[in-house]
N, C-alpha and C positions, 0 to 999 in steps of 0.2 A: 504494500500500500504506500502510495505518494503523499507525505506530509506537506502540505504547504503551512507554516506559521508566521506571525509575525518574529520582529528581531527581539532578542532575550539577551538579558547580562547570562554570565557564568555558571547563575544558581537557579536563575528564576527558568523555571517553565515556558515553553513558548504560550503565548495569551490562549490561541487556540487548541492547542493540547490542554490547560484548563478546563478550561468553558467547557471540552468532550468529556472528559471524563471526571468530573461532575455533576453529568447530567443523566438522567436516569435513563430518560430515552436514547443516549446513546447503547445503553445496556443490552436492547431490542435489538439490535444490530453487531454483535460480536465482533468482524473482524474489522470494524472501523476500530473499535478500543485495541484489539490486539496490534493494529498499525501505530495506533500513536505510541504504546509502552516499547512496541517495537524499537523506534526510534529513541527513545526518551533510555531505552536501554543502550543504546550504541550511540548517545550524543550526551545526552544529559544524566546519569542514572543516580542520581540523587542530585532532586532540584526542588526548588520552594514555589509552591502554587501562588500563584496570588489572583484571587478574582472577588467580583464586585458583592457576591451574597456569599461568600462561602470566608470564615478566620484564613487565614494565610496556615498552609503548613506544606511540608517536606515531603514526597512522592519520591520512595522508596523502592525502585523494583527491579536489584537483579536477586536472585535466590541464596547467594551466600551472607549479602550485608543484611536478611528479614532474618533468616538465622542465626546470625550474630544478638542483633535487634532482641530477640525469642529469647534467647537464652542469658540473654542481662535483664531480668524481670525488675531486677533493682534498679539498675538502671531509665528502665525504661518502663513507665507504668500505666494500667489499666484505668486506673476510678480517679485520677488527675485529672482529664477532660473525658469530652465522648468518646465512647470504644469505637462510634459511628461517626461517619462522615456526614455532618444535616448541617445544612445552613444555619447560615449567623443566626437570622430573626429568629430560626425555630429554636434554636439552640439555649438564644434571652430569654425564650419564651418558658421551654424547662429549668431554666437555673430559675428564672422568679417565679415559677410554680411549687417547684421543687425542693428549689434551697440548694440543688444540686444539679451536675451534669447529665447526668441519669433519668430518665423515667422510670425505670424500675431497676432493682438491687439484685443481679446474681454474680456466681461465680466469675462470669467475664469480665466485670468491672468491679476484680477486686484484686489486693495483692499483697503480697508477703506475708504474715503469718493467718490473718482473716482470708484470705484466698486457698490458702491448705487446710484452716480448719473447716470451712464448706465446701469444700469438693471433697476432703475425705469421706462426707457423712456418705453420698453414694457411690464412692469412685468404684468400692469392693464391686457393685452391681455390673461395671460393663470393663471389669479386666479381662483382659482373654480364657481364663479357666473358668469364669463365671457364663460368659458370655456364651462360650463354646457348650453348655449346659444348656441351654435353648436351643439347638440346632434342629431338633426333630420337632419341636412344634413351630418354628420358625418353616420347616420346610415344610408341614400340613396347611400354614399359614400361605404360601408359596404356591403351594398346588390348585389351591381351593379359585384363588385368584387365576389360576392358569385358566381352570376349566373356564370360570366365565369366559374370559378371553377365546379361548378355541369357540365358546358358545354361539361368539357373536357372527361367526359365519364367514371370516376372512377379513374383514376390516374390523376396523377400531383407532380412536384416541389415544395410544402407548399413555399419553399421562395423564389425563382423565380417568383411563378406562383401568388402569393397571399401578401405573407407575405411582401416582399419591396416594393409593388406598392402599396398599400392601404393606410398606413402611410404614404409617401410620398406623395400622392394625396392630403391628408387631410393638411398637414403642409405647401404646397407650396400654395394651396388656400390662408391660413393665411398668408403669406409670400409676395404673390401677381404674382406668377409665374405663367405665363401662360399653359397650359396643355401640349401643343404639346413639351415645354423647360423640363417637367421633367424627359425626361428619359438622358439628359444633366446631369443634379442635380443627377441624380442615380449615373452615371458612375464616375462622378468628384468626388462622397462621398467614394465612393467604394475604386478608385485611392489614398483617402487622408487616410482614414481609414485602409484602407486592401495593403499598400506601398509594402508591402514585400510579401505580399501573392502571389504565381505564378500565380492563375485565376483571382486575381483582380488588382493586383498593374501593372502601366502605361507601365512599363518596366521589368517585371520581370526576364529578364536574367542578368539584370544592377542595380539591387539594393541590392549587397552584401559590398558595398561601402561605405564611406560617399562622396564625389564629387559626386558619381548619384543620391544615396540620392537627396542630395540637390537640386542638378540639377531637377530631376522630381519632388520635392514637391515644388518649386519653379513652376515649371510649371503649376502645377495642381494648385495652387493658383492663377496663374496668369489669366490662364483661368477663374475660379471663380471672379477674379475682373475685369479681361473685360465686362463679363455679366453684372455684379451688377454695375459698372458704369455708363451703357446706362440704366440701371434700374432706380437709381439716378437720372438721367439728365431729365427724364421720368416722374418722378413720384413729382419733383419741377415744372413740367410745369404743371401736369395734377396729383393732389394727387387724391387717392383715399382712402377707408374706406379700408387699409389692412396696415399691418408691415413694408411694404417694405417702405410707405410713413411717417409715423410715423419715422425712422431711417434715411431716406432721406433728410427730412425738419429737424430733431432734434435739437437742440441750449444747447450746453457744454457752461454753464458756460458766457449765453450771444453770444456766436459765434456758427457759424454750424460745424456739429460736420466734424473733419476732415476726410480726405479721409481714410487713413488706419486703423480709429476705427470704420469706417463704412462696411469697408469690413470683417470687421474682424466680426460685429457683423450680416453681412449677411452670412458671409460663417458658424458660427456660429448654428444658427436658418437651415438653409441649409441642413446641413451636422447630427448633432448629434438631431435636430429635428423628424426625421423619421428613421434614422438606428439604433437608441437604439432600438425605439417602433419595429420595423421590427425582430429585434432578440429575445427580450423576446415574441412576438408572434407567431413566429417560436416555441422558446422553450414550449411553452402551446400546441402546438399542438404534439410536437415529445413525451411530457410527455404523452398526452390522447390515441395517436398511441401505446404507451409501454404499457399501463393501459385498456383494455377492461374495467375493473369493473370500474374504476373510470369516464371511458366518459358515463358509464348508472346511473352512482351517480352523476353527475353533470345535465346530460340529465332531471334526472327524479325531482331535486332539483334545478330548475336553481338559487338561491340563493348562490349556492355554487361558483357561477363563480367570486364573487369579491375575492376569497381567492384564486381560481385557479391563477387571475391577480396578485396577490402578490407572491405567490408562484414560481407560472413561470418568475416573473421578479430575485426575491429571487435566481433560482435553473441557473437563465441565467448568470446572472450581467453582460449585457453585458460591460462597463467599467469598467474594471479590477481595477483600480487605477487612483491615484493623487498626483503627488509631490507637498509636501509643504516645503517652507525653515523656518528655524527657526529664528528670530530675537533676541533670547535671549537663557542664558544657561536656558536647561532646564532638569529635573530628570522626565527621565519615566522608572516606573519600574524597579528603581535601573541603570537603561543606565545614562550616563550622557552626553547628548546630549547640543552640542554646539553650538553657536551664526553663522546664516552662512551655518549650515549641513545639508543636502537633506534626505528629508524623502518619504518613499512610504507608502501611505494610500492603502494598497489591500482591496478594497469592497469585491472582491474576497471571501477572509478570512474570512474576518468578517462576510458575510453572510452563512459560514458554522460552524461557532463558537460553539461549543461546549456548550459554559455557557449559548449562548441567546435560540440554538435551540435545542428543543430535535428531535433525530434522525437526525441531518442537513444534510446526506446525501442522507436522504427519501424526496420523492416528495410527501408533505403533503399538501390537500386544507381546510384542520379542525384548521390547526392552531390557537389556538384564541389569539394570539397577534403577527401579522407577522411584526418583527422588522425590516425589511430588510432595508440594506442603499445600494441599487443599484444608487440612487437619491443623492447620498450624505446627508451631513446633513449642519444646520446652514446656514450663512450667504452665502455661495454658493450652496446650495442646489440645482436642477436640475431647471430651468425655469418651464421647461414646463412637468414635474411632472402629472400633474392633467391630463392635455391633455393626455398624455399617457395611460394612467391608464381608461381614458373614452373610448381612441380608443377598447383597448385588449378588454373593457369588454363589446361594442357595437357588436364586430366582432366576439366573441363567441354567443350572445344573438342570434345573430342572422345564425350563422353556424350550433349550436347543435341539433336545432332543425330539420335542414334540411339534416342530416348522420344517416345512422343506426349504420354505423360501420366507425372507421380507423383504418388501418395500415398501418405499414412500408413497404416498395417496394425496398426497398434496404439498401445500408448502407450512412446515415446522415454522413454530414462533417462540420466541425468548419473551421471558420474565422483562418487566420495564424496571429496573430494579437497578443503584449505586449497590446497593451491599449484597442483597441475597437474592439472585438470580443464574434462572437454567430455563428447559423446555417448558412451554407453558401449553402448545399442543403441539404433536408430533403423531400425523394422522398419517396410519400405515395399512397396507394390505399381507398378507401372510398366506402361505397355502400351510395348513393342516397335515403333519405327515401322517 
């Protein structure tokens, strides 16, 4: 892709590389953003945004300096500003609502020793020995989903029809949410993640704004905590062997854990527990729909499918990014970044990096060291990681064998989404083997 910008000192961003990728609707559109960090990787690769609605900060994206970045947690902190990239106004608008950067309190905008004492409380739940413990209802989970799918007679919605329900079924079991609430948990994720997008966000004709903004993601969270409240109240009378009672009963520090770090750690688990997994499994399927040769080289090797799951998560990311603030001066790559500055970590970028991958903008499942940090890295690394990564690769195990063929049925659309976006429809035909 051909960048045209205007002229930039040394640090700054070219105006129009800005302006793109902080704009959501560029999101809808993938390889325009991958041309600019393209660039911004081999001209600029640590430079200072500066645009007219958005704080100034630091756009971060080759794959070695978010690693570094990742693993200075001291360094570089969570709950100092937004973990999110949102314009200024809306930004005023939560700190004078709030008192704080945050609309709601979890794990990811938290750090140093309050950050390991809430993520211990469920980390046991999705370490790989635990995790790998679900595998046989995770793949009846898996099946059940197929058959509809084969039901439907050769066409279908991969994300619609498949790809958000599956993941989500699996997460809210863990979670403790009853069946008939989860298409509840769809729409409220959809509404929080996809705000600005016209087919998913609550208000789409009113969130060009920051008062509606707020106004509806205030909503949408509220909604989320009325739920989880009677969930709480629920789950102290009557615990059960799931998350939801484990977070409910919890004890910070000697006392129970309060109202708002509880919601925050259910909307949490909620929300980014099944819509990641939902989009990088979408993206594995729109990859094998483009790829005849490669779904009869995965078909006929099913060994190959743990690379396909990296690959696909690698070629999705569905979370774009992370802002970290910095606590101290610090020199990256000649920038001289100061105490206080806003930084964007693009996973983005870094998963298409040049030095880690060869060919990064090929859909390769041979890779033999797939680096990807869709998951983040270090001390905040993704929770539930492992869990992800079992879903994709039950849910191919057990599809490939059952298609001769897929393709496309029309034309796929992306999430309108800065932070968390993937396929929003990706309408396929499939023959039944």
């Amino acid at each position: 892709m051909t960048i045209s910008h205007a002229p930039a000192s040394a640090a700054q961003a070219p105006s129009d590389i800005a302006a793109l990728i902080t704009d959501s609707r560029s999101f809808a559109h993938p390889e325009k953003v991958h041309g600019a960090f393209a660039w911004l990787r081999a001209n600029q690769p640590v430079s200072r945004a500066v645009t007219p609605n958005f704080d100034p900060f630091w756009v971060v994206t080759k794959h070695q300096d978010i690693l570094d970045i990742e693993r200075q947690s001291d360094i570089f902190h969570n709950g100092d500003r937004s973990t999110v990239l949102i314009p200024q106004d809306l930004l005023r608008g939560i700190e004078q609502t709030m008192h704080s950067p945050h609309l709601t309190r979890s794990i990811v905008n938290m750090d140093d020793r309050e950050h390991r004492l809430y993520r211990s409380l469920t980390q046991s739940w999705f370490m790989p020995g635990n995790v790998k413990k679900l595998s046989d209802r995770i793949r009846s989970i898996a099946r059940s989903h197929i058959d509809r799918m084969i039901a439907r007679g050769g066409t279908c919605d991969f994300v619609s029809d498949v790809a958000l329900h599956f993941p989500l079924h699996v997460v809210m079991e863990i979670l403790g949410v009853p069946e008939e609430d989860e298409g509840r948990m769809l729409v409220l994720t959809q509404q929080l993640f996809g705000a600005r997008d016209p087919d998913l966000g609550r208000k789409p004709d009113a969130t060009t704004d920051s008062v509606s903004d707020l106004s509806m993601l205030e909503a949408v969270l509220g909604d989320f905590h009325s739920y989880f409240a009677k969930l709480t109240a629920d789950r102290r009378e009557n615990p059960r062997d799931d998350v939801a009672t484990v977070i409910a009963n919890a004890l910070i520090d000697g006392k129970p854990i309060a109202e708002h770090e509880a919601n925050g750690y259910y909307v949490l688990i909620a929300t980014a527990g099944h819509d990641t997994t939902s989009a990088s499994t979408a993206g594995a399927i729109w990859a094998l729909a483009e790829r005849p040769d490669l779904l009869r080289q995965v078909q006929a090797d099913p060994s190959l499918i743990t690379g396909l799951v990296e690959e696909a998560i690698r070629w999705t990311t569905p979370v774009k990014h992370f802002m970290r603030t910095a606590t101290q001066d610090y020199e990256l790559r000649g920038q001289q970044i100061k105490a206080g500055d806003w930084l964007l970590l693009s996973f983005l970028s870094a998963n298409r990096d040049e030095e880690v991958f060869d060919d990064p903008h090929d859909f390769r499942v041979d890779r033999p060291l797939n680096r990807q940090v869709a998951f983040g890295y270090g001390a905040h690394a993704c929770l539930g990681q492992h869990l992800a990564k079992l879903e994709m690769r039950i849910l191919l195990e057990e599809l490939l064998p059952r298609i001769r063929s897929i393709e496309l049925n029309g034309t796929p659309e992306w999430t309108q989404s800065i932070f968390v976006s993937g396929p929003k429809h990706l309408p396929i035909r499939f023959e039944a083997a």
